[in-house]
C-alpha positions as CSV (number, residue, x, y, z in Angstrom):
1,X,31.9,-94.3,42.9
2,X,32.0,-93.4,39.2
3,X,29.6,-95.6,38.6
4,X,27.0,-93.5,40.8
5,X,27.9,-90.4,38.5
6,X,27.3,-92.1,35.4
7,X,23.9,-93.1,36.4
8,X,23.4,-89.7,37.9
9,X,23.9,-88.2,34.5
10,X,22.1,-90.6,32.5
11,X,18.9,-90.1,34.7
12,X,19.3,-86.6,34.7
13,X,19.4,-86.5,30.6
14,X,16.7,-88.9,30.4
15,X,14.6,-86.8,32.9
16,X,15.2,-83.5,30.4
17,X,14.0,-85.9,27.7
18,X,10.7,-86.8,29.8
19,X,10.2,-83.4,30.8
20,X,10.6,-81.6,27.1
21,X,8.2,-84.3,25.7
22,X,5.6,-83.3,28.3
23,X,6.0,-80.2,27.1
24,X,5.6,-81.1,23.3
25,X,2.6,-83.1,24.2
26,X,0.9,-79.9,26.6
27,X,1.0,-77.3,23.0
28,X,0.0,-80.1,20.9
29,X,-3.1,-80.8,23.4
30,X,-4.6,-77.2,22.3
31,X,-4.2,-77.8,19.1
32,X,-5.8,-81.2,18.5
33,X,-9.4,-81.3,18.4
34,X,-11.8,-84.6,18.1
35,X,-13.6,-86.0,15.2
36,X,-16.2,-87.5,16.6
37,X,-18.7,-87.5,14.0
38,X,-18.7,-88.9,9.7
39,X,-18.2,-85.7,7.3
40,X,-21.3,-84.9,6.1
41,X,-20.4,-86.4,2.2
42,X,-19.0,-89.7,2.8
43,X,-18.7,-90.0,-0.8
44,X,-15.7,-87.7,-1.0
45,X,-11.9,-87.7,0.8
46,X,-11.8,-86.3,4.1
47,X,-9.8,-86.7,7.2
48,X,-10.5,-90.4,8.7
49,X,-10.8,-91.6,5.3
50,X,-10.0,-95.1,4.2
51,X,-8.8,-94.6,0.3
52,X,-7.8,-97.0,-2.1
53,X,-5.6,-95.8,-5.4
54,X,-4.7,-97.1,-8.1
55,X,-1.8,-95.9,-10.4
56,X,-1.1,-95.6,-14.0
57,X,0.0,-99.9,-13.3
58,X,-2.8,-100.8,-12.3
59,X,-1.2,-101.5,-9.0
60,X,-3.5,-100.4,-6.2
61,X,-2.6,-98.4,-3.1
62,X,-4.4,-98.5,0.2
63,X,-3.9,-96.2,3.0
64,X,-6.0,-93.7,5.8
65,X,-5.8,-90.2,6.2
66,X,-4.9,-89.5,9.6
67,X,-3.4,-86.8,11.8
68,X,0.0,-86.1,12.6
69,X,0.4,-88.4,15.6
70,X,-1.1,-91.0,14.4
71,X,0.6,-92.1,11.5
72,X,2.1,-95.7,11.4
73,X,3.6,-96.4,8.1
74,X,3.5,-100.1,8.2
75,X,-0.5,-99.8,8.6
76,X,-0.1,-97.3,5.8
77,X,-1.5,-94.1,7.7
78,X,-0.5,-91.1,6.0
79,X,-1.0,-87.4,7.7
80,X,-3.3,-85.3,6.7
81,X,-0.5,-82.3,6.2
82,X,1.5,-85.2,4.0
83,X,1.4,-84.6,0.1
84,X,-0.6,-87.3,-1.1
85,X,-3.1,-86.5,1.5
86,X,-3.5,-83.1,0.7
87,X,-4.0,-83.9,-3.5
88,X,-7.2,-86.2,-2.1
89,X,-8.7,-84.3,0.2
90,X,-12.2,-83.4,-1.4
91,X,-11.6,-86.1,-4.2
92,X,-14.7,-88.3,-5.0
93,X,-14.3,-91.9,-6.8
94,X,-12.8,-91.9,-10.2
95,X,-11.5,-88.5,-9.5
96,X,-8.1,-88.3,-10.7
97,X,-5.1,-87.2,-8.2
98,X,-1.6,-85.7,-9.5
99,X,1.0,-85.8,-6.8
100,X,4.6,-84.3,-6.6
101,X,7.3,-86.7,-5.7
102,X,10.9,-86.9,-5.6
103,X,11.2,-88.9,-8.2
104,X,8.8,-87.1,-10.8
105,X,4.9,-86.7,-10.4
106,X,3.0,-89.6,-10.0
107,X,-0.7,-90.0,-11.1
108,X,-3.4,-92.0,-9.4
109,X,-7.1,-92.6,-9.9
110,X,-9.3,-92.9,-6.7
111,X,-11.5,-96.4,-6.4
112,X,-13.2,-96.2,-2.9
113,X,-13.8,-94.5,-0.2
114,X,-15.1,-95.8,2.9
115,X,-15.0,-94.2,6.8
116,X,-14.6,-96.4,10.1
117,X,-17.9,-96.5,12.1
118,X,-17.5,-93.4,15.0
119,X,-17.8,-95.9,18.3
């Protein structure tokens, strides 16, 4: 008989979980709105955009600029609201970028800039 109660109250906490994510997910829906089109200068940093860096090293840093739910940091999408991506937004090649970080600013220079074809 316990048991039953345990399962009881797991469902039921699970079922809060479901339920407050569906709510998340409803406010976010108004929010959100589609890019479904290139920016009209491809030759400069917008949302969507595919940029590569490179630091004072020379190392080079790839990543995409993408909203909030979509990053994934092992494909090395960063949000648009995120630091870096606010320093490039507007940035054209060989543009310099100076971005805050914990451990001390960090200075990059952009290399390219490329978009994903809109399907």
């Amino acid at each position: 008989m316990r048991r039953k109660g345990f399962f009881y109250t797991y469902n039921k906490k699970e079922l809060g979980r479901v339920l407050g994510r569906i709510r998340y997910l409803t406010k976010r829906l108004d929010e959100l709105q589609v890019v479904d089109r290139l920016p009209a200068d491809t030759d400069k940093v917008f949302f969507g955009a595919f940029v590569e860096l490179e630091d004072e090293h020379g190392e080079t840093l790839s990543l995409r600029i993408v909203g909030h739910d979509e990053t994934d940091t092992q494909k090395r999408w960063i949000s648009v609201d995120a630091p870096l991506a606010r320093a490039l937004l507007g940035k054209a090649v060989d543009d310099d970028v100076t971005v805050a970080a914990p451990g001390g600013e960090q200075y990059y220079v952009v290399t390219d800039i490329r978009y994903a074809p809109i399907a």
